[in-house]
N, CA, C and O atoms as CSV, one atom per row, in Angstrom:
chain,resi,resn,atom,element,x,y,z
A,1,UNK,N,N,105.981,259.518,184.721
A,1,UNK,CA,C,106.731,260.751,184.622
A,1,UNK,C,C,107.345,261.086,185.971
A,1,UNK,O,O,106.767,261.057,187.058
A,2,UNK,N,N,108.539,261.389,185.740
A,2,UNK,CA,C,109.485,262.186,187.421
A,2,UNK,C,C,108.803,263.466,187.511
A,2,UNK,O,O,108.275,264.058,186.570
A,3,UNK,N,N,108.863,263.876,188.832
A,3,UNK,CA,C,108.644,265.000,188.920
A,3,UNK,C,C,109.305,266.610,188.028
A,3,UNK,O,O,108.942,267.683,187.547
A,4,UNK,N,N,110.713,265.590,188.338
A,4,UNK,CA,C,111.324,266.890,186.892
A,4,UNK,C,C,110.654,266.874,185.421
A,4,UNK,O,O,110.607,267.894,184.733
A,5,UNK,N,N,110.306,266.029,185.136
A,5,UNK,CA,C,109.789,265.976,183.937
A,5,UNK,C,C,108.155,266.650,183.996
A,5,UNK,O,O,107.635,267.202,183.026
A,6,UNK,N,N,107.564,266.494,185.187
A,6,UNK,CA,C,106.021,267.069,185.235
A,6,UNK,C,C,106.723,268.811,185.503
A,6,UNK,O,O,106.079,269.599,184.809
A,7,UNK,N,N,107.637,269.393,186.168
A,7,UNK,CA,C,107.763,270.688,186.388
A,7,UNK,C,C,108.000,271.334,185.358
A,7,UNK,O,O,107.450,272.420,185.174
A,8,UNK,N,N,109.125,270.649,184.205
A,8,UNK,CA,C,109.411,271.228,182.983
A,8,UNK,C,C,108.244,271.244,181.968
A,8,UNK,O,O,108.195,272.152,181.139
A,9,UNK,N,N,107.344,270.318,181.999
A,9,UNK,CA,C,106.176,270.276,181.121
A,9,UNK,C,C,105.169,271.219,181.422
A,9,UNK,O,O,104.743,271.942,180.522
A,10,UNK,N,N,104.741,271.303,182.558
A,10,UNK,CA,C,103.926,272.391,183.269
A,10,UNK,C,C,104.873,273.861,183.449
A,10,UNK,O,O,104.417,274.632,184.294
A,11,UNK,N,N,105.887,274.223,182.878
A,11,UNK,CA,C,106.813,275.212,183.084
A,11,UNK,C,C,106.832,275.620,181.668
A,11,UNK,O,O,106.398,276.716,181.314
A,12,UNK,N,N,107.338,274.736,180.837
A,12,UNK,CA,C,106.723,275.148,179.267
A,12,UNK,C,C,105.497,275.334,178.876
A,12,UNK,O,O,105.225,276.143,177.989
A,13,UNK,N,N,104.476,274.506,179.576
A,13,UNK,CA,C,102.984,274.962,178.963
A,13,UNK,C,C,102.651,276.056,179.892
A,13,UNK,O,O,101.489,276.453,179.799
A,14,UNK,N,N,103.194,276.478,180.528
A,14,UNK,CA,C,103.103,278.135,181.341
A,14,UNK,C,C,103.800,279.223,180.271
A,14,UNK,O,O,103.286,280.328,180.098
A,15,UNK,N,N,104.551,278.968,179.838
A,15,UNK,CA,C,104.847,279.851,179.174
A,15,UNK,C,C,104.643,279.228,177.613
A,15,UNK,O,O,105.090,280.058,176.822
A,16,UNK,N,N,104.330,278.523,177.198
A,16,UNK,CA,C,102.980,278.661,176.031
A,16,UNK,C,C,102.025,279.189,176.499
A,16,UNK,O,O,102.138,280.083,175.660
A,17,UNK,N,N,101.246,279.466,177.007
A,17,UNK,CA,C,100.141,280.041,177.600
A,17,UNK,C,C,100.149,281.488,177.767
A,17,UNK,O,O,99.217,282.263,177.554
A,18,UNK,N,N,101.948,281.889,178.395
A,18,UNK,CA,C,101.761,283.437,178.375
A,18,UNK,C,C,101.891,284.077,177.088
A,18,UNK,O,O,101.597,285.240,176.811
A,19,UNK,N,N,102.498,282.936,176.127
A,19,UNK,CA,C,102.982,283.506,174.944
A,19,UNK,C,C,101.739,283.673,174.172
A,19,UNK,O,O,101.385,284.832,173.954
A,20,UNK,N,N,101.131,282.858,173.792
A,20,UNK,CA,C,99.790,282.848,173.395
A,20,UNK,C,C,98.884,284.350,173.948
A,20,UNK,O,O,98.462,285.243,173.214
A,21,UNK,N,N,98.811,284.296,174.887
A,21,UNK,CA,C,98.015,285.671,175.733
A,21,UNK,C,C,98.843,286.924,175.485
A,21,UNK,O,O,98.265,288.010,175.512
A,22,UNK,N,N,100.056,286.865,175.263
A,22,UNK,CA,C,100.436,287.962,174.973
A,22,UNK,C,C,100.366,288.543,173.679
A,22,UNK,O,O,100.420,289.757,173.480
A,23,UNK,N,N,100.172,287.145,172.261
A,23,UNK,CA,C,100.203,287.635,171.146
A,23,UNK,C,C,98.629,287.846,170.692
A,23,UNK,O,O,98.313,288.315,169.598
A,24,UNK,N,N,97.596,287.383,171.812
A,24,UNK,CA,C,96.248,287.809,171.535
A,24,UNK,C,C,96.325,289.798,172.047
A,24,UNK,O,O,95.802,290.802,171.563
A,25,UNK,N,N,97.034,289.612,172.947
A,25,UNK,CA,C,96.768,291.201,173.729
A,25,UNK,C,C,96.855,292.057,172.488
A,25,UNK,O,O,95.996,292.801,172.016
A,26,UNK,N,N,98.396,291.726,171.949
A,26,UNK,CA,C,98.960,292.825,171.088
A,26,UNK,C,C,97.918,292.767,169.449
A,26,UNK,O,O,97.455,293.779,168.923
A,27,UNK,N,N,97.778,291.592,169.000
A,27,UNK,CA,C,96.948,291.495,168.038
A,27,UNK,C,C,95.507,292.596,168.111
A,27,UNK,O,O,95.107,293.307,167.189
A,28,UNK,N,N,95.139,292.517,168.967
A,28,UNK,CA,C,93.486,293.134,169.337
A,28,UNK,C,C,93.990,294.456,169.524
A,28,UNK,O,O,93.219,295.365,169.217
A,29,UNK,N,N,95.354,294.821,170.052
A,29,UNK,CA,C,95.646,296.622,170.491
A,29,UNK,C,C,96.065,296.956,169.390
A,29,UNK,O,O,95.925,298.169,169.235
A,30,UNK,N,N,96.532,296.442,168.512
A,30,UNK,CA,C,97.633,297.502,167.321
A,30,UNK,C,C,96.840,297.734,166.057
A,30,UNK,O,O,96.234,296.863,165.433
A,31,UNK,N,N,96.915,298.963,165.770
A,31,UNK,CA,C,95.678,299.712,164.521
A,31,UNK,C,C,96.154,298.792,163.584
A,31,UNK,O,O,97.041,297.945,163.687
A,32,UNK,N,N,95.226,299.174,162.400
A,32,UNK,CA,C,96.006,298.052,161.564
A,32,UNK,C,C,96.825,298.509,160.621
A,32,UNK,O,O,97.124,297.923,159.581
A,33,UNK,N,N,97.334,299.960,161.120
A,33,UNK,CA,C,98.582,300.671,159.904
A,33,UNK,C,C,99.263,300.787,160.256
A,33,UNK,O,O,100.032,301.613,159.765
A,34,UNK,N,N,99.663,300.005,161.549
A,34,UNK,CA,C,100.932,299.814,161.746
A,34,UNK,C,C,101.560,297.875,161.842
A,34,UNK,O,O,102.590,297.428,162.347
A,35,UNK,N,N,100.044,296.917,160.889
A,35,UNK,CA,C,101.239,295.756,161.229
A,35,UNK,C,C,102.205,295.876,160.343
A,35,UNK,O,O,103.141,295.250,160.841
A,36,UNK,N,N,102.623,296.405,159.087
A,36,UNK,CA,C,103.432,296.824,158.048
A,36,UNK,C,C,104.558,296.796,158.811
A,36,UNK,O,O,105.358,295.863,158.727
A,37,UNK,N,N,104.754,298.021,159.787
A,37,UNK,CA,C,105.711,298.213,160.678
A,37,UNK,C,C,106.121,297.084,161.532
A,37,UNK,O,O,107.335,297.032,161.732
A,38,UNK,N,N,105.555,296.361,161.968
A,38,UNK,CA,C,105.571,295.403,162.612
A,38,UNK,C,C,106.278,294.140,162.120
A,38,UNK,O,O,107.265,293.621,162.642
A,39,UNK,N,N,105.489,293.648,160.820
A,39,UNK,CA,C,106.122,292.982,160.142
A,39,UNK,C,C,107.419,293.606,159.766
A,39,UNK,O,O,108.243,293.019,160.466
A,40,UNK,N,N,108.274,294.816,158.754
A,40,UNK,CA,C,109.401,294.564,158.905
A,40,UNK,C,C,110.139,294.422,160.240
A,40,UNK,O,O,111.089,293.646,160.345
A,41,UNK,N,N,109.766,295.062,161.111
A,41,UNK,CA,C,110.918,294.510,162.379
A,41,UNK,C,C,110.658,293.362,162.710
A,41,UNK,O,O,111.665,293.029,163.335
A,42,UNK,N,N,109.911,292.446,162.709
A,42,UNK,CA,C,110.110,290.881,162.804
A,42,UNK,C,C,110.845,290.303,162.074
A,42,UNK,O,O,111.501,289.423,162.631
A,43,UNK,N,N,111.058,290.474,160.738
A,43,UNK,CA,C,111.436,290.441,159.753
A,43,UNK,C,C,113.115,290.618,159.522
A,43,UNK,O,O,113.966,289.836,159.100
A,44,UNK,N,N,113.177,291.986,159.990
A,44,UNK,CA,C,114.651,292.143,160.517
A,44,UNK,C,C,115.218,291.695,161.423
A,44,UNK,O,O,116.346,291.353,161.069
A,45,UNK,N,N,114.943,291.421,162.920
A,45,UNK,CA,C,114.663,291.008,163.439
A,45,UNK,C,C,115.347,288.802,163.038
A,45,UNK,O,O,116.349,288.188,163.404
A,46,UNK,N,N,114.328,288.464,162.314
A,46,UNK,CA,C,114.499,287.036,161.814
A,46,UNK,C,C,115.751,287.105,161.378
A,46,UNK,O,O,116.641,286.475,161.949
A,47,UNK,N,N,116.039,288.045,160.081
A,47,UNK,CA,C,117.204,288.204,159.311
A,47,UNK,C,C,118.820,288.810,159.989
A,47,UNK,O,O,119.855,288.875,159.327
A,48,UNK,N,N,118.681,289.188,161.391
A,48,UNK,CA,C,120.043,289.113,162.385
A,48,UNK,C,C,119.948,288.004,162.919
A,48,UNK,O,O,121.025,287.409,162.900
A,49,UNK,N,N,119.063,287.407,163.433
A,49,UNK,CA,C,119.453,286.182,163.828
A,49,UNK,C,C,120.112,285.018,163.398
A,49,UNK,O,O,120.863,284.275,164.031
A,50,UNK,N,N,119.499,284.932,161.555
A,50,UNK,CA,C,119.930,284.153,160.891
A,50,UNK,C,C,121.260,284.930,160.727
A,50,UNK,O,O,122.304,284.286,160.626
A,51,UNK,N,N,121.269,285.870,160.706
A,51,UNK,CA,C,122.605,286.317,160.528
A,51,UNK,C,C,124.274,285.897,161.432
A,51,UNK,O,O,125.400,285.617,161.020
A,52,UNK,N,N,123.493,286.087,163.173
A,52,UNK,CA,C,124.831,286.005,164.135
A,52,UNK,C,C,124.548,284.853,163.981
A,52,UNK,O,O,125.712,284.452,163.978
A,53,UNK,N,N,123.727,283.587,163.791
A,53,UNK,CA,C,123.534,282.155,163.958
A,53,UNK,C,C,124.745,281.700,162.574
A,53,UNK,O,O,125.883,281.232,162.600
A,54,UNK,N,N,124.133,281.974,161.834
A,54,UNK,CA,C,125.485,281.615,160.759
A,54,UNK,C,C,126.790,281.846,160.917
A,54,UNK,O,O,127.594,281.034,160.461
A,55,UNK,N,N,127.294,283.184,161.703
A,55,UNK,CA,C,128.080,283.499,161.622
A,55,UNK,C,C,129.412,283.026,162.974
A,55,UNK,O,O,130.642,283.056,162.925
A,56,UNK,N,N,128.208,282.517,164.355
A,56,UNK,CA,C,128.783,281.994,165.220
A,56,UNK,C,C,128.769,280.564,165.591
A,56,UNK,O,O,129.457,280.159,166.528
A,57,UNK,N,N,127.865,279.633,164.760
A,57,UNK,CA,C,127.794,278.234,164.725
A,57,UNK,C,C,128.017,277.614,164.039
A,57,UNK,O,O,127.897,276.407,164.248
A,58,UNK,N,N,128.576,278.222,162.541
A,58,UNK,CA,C,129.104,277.252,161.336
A,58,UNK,C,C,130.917,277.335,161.283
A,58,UNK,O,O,131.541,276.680,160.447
């Protein structure tokens, strides 16, 4: 492996790592009457993306 290739690998598994830790933080803090809420804005959320993605790459 080049060194570019060890910085980008260790640069992505850094941020797998924060991502991971961040979705344990929020999991353990949020009551549980609000994942409802949660889920639709992910949800919506998913459904603009698919939205400007269709609309600016096809």
């Amino acid at each position: 492996m080049t060194a570019r290739k060890m910085g980008n690998t260790a640069r992505r598994g850094g941020g797998i790592m924060l991502a991971v830790g961040g979705t344990v933080l929020i999991v353990r803090t949020v009551p549980m009457y609000l994942w409802p809420l949660l889920l639709g804005i992910l949800l919506i959320w998913i459904g603009w993306q698919l939205y400007v993605f269709d609309r600016y790459y096809w």
